[in-house]
PDB file of N, CA, C and O in Angstrom:
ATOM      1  N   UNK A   1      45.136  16.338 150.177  1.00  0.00           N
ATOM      2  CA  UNK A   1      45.970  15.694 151.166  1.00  0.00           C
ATOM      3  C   UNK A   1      45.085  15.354 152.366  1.00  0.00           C
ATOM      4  O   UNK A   1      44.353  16.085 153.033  1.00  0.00           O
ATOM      5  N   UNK A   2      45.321  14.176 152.450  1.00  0.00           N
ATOM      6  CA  UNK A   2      44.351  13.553 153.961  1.00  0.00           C
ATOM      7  C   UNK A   2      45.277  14.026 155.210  1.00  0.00           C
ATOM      8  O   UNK A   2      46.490  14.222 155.286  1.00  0.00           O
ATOM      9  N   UNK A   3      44.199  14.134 156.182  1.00  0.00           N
ATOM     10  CA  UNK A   3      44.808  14.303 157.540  1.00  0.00           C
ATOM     11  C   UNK A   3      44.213  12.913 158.474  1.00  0.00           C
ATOM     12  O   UNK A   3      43.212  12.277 158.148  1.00  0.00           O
ATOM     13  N   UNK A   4      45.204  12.565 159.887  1.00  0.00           N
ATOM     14  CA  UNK A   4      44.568  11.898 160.438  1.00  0.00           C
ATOM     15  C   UNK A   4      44.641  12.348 161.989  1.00  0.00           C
ATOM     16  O   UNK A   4      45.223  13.414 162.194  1.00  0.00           O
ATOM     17  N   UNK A   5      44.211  11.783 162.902  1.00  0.00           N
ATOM     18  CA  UNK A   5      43.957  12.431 163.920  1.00  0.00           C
ATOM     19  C   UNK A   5      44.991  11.387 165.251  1.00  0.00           C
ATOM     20  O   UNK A   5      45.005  10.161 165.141  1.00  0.00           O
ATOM     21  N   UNK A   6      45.525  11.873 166.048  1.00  0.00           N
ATOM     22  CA  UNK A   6      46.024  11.106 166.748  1.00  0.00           C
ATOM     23  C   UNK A   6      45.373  10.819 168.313  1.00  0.00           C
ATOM     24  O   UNK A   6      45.243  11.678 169.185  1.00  0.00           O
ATOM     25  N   UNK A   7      44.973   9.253 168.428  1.00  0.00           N
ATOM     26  CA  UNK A   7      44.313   9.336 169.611  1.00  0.00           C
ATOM     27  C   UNK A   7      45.290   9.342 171.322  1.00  0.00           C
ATOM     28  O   UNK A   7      46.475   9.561 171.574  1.00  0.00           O
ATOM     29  N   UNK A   8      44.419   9.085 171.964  1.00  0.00           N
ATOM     30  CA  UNK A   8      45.008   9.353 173.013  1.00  0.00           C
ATOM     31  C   UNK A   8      46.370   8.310 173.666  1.00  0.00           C
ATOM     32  O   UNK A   8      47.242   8.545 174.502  1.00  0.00           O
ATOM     33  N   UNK A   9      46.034   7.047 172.802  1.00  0.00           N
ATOM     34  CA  UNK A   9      46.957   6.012 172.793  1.00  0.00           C
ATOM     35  C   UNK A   9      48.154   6.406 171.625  1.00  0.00           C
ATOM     36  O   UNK A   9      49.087   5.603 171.619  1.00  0.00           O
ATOM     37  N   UNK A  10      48.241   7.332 170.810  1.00  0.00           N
ATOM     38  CA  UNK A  10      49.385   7.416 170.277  1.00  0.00           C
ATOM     39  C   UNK A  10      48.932   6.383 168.737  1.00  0.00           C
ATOM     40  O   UNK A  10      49.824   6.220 167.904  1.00  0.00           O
ATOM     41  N   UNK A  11      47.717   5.834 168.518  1.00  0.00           N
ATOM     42  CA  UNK A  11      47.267   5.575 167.073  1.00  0.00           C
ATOM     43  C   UNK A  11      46.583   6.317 166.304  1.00  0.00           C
ATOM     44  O   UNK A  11      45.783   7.236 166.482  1.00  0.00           O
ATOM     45  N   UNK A  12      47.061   5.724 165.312  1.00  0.00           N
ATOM     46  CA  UNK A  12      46.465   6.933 163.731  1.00  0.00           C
ATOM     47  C   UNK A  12      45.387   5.677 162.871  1.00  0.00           C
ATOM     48  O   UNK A  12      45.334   4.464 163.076  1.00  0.00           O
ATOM     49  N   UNK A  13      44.713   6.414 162.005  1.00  0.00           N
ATOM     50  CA  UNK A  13      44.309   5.007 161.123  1.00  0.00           C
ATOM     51  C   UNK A  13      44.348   5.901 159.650  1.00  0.00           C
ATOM     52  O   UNK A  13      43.916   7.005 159.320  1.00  0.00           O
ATOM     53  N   UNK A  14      45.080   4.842 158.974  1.00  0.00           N
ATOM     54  CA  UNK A  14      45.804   5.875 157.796  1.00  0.00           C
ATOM     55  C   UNK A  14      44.220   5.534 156.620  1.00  0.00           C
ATOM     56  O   UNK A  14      43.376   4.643 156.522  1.00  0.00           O
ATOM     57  N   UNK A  15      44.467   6.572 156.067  1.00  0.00           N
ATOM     58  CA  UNK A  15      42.610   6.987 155.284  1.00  0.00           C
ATOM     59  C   UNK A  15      42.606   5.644 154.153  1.00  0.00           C
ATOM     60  O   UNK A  15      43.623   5.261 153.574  1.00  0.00           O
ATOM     61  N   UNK A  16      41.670   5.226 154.036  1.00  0.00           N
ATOM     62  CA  UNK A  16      41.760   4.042 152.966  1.00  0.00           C
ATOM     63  C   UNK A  16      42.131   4.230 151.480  1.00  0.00           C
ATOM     64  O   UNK A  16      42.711   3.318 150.889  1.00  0.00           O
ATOM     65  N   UNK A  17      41.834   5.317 150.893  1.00  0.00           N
ATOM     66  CA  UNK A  17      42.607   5.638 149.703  1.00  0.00           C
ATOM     67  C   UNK A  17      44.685   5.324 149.843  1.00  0.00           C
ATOM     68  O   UNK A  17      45.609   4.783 149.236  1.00  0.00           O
ATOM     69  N   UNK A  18      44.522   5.775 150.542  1.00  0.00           N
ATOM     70  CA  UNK A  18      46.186   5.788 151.035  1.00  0.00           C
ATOM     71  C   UNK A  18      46.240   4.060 151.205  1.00  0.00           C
ATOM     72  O   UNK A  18      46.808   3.433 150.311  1.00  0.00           O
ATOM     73  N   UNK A  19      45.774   3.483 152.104  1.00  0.00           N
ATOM     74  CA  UNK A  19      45.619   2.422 152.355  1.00  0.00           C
ATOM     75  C   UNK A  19      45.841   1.084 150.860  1.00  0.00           C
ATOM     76  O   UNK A  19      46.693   0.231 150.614  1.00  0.00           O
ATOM     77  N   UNK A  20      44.191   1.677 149.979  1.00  0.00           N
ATOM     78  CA  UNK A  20      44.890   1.139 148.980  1.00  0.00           C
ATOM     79  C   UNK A  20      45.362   1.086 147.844  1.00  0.00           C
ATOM     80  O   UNK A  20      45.361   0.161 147.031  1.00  0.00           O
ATOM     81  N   UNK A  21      45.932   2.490 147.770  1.00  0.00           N
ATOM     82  CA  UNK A  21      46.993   2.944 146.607  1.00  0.00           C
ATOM     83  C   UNK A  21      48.228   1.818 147.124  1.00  0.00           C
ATOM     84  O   UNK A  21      48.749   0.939 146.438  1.00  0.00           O
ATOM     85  N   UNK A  22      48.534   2.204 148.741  1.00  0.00           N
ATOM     86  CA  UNK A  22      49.859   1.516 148.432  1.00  0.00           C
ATOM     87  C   UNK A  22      49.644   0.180 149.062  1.00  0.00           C
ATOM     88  O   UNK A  22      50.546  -0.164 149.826  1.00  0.00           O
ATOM     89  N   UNK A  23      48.394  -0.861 148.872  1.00  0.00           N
ATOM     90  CA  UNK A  23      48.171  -1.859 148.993  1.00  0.00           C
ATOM     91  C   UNK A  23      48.473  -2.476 150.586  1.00  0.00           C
ATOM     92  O   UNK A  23      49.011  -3.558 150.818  1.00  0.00           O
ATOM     93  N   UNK A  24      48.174  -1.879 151.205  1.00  0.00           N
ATOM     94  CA  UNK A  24      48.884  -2.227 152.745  1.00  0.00           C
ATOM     95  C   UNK A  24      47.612  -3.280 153.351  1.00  0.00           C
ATOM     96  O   UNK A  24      46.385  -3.297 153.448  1.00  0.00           O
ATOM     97  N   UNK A  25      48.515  -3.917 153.598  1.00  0.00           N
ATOM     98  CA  UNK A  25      47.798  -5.290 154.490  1.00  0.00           C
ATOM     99  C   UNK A  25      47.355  -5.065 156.295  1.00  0.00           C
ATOM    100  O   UNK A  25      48.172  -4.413 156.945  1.00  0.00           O
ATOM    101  N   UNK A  26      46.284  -5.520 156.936  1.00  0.00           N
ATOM    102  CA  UNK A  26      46.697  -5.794 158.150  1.00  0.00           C
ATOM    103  C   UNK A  26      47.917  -6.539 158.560  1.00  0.00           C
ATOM    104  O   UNK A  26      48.421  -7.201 157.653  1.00  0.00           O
ATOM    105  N   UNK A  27      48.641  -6.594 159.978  1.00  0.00           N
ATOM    106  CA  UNK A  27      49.909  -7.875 160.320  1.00  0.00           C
ATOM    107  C   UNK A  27      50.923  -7.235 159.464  1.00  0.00           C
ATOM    108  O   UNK A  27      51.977  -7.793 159.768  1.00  0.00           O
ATOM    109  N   UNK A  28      51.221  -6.119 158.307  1.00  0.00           N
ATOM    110  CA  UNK A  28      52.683  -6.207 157.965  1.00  0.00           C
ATOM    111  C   UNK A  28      53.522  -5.183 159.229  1.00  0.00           C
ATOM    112  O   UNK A  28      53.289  -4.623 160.301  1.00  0.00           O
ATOM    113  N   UNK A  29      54.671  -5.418 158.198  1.00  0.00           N
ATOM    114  CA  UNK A  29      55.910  -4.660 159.414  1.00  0.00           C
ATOM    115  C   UNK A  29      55.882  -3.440 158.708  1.00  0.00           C
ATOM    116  O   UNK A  29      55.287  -3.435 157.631  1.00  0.00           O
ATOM    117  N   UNK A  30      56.538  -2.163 159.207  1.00  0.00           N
ATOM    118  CA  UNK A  30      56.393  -1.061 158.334  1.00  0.00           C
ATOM    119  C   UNK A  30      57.645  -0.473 159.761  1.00  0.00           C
ATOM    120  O   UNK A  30      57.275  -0.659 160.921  1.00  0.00           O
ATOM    121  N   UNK A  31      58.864   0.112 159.537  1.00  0.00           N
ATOM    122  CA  UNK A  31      59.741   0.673 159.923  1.00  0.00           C
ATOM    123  C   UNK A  31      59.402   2.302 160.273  1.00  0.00           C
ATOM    124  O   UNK A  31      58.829   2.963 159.407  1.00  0.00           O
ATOM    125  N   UNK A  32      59.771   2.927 161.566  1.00  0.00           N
ATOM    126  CA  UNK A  32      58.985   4.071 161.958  1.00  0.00           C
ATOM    127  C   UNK A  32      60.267   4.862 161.637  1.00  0.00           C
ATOM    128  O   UNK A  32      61.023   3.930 161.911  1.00  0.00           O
ATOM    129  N   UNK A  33      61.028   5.762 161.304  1.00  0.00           N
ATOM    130  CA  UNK A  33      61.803   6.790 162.069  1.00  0.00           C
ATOM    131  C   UNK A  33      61.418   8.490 161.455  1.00  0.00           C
ATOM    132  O   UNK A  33      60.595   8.745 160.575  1.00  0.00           O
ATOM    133  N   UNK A  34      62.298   9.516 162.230  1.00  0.00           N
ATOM    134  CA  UNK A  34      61.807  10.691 162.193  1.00  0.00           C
ATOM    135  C   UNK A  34      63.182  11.605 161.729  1.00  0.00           C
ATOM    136  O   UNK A  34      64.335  11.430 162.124  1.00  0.00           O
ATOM    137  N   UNK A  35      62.809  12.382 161.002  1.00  0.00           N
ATOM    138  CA  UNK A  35      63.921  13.094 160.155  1.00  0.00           C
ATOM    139  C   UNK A  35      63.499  14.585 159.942  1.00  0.00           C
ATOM    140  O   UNK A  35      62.586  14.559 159.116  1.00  0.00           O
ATOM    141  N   UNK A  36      63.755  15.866 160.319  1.00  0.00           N
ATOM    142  CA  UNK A  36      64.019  16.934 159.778  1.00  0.00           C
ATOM    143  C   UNK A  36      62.112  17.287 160.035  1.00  0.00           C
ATOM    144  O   UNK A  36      61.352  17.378 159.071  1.00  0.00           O
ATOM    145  N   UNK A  37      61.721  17.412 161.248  1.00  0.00           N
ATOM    146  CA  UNK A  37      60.694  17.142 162.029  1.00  0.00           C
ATOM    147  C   UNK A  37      59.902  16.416 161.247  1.00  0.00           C
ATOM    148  O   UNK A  37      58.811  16.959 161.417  1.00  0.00           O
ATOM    149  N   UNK A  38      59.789  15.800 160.722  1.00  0.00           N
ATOM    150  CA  UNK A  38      58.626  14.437 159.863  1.00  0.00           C
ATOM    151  C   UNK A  38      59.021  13.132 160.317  1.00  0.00           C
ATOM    152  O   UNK A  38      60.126  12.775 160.726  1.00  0.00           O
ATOM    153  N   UNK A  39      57.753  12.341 160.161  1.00  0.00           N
ATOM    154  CA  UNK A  39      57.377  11.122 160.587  1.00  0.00           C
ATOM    155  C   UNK A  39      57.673  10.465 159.290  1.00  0.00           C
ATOM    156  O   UNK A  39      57.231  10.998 158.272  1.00  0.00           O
ATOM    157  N   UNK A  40      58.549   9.086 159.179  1.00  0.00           N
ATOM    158  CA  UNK A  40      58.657   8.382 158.053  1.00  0.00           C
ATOM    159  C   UNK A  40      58.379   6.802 158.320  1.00  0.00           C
ATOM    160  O   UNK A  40      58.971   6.101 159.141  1.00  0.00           O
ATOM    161  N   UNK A  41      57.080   6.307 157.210  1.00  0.00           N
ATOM    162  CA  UNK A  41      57.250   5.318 157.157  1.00  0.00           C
ATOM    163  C   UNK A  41      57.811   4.440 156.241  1.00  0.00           C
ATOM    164  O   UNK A  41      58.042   5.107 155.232  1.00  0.00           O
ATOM    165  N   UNK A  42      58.205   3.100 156.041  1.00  0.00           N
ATOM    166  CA  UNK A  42      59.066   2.349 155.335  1.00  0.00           C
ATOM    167  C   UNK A  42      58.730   0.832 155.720  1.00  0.00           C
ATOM    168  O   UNK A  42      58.837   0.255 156.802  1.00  0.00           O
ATOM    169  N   UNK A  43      58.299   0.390 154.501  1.00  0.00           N
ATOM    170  CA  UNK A  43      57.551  -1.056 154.681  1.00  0.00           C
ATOM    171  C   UNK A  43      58.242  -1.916 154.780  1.00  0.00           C
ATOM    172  O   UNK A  43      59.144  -1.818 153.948  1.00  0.00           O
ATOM    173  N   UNK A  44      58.355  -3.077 155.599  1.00  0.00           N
ATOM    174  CA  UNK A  44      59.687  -3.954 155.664  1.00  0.00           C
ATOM    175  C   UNK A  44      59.256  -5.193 155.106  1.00  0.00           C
ATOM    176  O   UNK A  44      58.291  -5.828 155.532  1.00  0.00           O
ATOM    177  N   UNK A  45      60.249  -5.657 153.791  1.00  0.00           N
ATOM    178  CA  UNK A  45      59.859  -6.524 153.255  1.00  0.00           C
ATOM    179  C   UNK A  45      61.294  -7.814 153.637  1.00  0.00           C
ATOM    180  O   UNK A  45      62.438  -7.782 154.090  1.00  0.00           O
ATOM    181  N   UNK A  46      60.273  -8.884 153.085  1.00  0.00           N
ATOM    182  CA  UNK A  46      61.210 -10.348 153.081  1.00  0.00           C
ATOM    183  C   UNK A  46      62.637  -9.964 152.837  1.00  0.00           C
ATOM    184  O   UNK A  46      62.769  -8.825 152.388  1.00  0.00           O
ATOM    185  N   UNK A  47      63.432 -10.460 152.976  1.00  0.00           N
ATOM    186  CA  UNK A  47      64.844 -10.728 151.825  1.00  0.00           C
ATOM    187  C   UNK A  47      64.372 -10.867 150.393  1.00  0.00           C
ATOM    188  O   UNK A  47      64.287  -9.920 149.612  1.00  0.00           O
ATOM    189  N   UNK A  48      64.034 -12.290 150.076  1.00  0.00           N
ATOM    190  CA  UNK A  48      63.495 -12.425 148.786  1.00  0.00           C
ATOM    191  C   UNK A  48      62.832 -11.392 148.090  1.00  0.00           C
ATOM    192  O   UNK A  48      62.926 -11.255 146.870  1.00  0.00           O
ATOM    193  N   UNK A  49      62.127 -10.616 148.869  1.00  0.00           N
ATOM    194  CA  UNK A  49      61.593 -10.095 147.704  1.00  0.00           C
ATOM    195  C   UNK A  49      62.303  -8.578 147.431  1.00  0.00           C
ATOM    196  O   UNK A  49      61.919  -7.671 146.693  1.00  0.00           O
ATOM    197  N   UNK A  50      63.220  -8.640 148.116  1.00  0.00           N
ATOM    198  CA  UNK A  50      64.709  -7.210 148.322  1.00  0.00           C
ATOM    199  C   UNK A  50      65.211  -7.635 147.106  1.00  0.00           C
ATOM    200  O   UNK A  50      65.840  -6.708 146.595  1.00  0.00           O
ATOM    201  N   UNK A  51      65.209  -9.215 146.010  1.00  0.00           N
ATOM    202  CA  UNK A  51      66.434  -9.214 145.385  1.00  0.00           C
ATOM    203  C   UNK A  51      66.174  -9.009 143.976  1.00  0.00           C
ATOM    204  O   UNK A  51      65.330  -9.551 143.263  1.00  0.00           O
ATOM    205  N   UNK A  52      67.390  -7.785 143.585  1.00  0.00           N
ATOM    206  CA  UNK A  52      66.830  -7.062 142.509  1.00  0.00           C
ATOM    207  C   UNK A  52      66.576  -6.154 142.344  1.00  0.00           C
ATOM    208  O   UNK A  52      66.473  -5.699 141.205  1.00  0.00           O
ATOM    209  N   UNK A  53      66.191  -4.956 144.254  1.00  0.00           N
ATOM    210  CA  UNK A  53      65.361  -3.721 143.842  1.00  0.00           C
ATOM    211  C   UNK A  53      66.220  -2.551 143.308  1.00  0.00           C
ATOM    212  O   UNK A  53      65.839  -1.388 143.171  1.00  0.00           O
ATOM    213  N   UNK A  54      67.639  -3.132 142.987  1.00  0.00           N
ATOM    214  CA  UNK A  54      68.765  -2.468 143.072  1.00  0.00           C
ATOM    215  C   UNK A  54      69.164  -2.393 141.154  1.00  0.00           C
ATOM    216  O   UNK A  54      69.838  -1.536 140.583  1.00  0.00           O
ATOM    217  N   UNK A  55      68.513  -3.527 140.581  1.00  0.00           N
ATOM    218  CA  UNK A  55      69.098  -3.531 139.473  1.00  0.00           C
ATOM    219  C   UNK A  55      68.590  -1.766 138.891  1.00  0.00           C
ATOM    220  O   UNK A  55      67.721  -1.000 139.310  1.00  0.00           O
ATOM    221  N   UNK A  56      69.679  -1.641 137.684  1.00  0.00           N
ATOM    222  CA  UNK A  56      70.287  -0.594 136.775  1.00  0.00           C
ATOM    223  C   UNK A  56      70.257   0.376 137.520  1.00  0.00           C
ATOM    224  O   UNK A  56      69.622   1.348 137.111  1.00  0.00           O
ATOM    225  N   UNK A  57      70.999   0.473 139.018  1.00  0.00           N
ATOM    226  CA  UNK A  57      71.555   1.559 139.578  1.00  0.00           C
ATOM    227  C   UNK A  57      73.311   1.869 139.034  1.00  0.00           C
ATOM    228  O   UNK A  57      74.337   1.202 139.167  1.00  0.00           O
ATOM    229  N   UNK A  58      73.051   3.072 138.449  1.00  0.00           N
ATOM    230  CA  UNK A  58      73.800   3.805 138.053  1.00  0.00           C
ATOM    231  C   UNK A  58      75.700   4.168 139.819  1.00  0.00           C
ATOM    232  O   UNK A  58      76.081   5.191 140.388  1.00  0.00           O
ATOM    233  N   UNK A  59      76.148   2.760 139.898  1.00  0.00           N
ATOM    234  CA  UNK A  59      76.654   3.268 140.864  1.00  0.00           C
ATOM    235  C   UNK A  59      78.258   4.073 140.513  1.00  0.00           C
ATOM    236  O   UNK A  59      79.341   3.964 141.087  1.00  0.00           O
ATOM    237  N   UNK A  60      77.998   4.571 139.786  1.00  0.00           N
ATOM    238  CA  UNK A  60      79.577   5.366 138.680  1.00  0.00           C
ATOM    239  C   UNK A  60      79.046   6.987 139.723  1.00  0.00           C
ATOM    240  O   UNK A  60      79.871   7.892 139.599  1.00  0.00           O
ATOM    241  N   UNK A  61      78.009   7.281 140.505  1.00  0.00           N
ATOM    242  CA  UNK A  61      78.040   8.410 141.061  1.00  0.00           C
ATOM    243  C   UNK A  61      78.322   8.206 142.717  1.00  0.00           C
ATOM    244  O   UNK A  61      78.386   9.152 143.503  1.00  0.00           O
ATOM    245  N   UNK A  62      78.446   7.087 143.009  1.00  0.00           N
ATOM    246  CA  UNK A  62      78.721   6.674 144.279  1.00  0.00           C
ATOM    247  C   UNK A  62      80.660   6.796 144.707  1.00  0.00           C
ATOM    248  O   UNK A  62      81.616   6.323 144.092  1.00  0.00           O
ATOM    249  N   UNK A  63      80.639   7.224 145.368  1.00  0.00           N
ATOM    250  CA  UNK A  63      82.327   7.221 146.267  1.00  0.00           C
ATOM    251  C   UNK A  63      82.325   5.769 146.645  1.00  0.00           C
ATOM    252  O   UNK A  63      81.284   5.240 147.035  1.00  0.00           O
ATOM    253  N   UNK A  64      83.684   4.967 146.524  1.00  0.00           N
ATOM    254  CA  UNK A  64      83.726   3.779 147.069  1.00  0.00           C
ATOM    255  C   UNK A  64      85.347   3.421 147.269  1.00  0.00           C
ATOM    256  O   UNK A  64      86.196   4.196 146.827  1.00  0.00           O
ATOM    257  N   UNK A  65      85.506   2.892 147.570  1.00  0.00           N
ATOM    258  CA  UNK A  65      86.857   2.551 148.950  1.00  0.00           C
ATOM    259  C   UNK A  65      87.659   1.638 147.230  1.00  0.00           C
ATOM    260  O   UNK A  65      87.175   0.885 146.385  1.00  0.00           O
ATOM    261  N   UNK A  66      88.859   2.178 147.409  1.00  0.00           N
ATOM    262  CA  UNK A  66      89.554   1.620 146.839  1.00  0.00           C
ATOM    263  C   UNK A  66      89.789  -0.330 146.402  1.00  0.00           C
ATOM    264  O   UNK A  66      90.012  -1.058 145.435  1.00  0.00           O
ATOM    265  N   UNK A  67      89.576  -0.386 147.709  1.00  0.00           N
ATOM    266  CA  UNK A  67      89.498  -2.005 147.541  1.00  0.00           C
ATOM    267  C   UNK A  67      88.032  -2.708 147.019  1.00  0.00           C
ATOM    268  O   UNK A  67      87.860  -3.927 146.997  1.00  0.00           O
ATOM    269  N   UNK A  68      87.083  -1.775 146.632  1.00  0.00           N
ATOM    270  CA  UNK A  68      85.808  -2.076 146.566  1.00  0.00           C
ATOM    271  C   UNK A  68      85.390  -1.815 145.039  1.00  0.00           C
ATOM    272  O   UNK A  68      84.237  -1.829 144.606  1.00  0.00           O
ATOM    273  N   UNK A  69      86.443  -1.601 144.390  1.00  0.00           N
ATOM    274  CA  UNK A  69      86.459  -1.121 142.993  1.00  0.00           C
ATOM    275  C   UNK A  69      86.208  -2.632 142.080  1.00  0.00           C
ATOM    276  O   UNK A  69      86.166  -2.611 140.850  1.00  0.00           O
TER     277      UNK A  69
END
């Protein structure tokens, strides 16, 4: 597990293995928030390329509103 160091401005530079396992570009968007004391990131993509990431979800385990049936 890599570590990174945080500078005095509040930047990290994430280790290049990491970098390009998950193919990360300079200029993209990447969504920050924090949960259950951890830091989460989340890459923000187009619309277009959102459509679909949903197919063969099983939604028979989901609760849903009567009118939504």
């Amino acid at each position: 597990m890599a570590q990174v160091t945080i500078t005095p401005e509040f930047h990290i530079v994430l280790p290049e293995d990491t970098r390009e396992a998950l193919k990360i570009r300079p200029g993209e968007k990447w969504e920050v928030f924090h949960f259950d004391n951890q830091i989460h990131l989340v890459r923000v993509l187009p619309m277009r390329e959102m459509r679909g990431f949903l197919k063969g979800l099983d939604t028979s385990t989901f609760e849903r509103d009567p009118d939504r049936l």
